[in-house]
N, C-alpha and C positions, 0 to 999 in steps of 0.2 A: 631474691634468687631469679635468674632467668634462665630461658631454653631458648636455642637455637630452631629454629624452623625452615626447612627448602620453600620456596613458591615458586612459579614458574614465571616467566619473563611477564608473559600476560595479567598474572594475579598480582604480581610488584606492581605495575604498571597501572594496573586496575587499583588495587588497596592506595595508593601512593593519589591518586586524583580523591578519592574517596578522604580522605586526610585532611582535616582543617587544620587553619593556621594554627602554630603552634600545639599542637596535638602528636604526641610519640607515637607509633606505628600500633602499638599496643592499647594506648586510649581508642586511635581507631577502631581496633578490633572490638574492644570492650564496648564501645556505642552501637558498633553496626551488633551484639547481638543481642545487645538489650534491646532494642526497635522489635519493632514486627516486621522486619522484612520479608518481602515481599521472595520468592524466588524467583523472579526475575530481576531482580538485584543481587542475589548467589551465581545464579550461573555465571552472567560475565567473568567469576573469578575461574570459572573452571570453562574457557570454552572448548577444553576437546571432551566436552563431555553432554555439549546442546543435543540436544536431539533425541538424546536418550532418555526412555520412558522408565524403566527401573528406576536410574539413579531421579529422578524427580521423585516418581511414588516414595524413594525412602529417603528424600531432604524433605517432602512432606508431612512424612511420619515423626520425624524425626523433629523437626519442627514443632510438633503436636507434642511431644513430648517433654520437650525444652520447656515448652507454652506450660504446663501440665506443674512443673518442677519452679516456673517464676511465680505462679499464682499462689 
């Protein structure tokens, strides 16, 4: 089964370099969250959202939480 998803021109453009050969959009995804990424490897995908101190503290958290749930 799949779902459709919007991304912004920036996050295609971003997700789409992030992309190794041969790898479907969705392996992509699947790798980048199984890593430890870093969040400064998340924001590029969302740059109208740099700067902002909320939305970090809760990709932080939220990160802590994922971390929490793969162990």
């Amino acid at each position: 089964m799949t779902k459709t998803i919007s991304l912004s021109e920036d996050a295609y453009n971003t997700l789409k370099k992030l992309k190794l050969w041969g790898e479907s959009f969705s392996d992509t995804i699947l790798r980048l969250v199984k890593t430890k990424a870093k969040l400064s490897q998340i924001l590029p995908l969302y740059p109208e959202l740099r700067g902002n101190e909320e939305y970090a503290r809760a990709i932080s958290e939220l990160r802590e939480t994922v971390d929490k749930r793969l162990s």
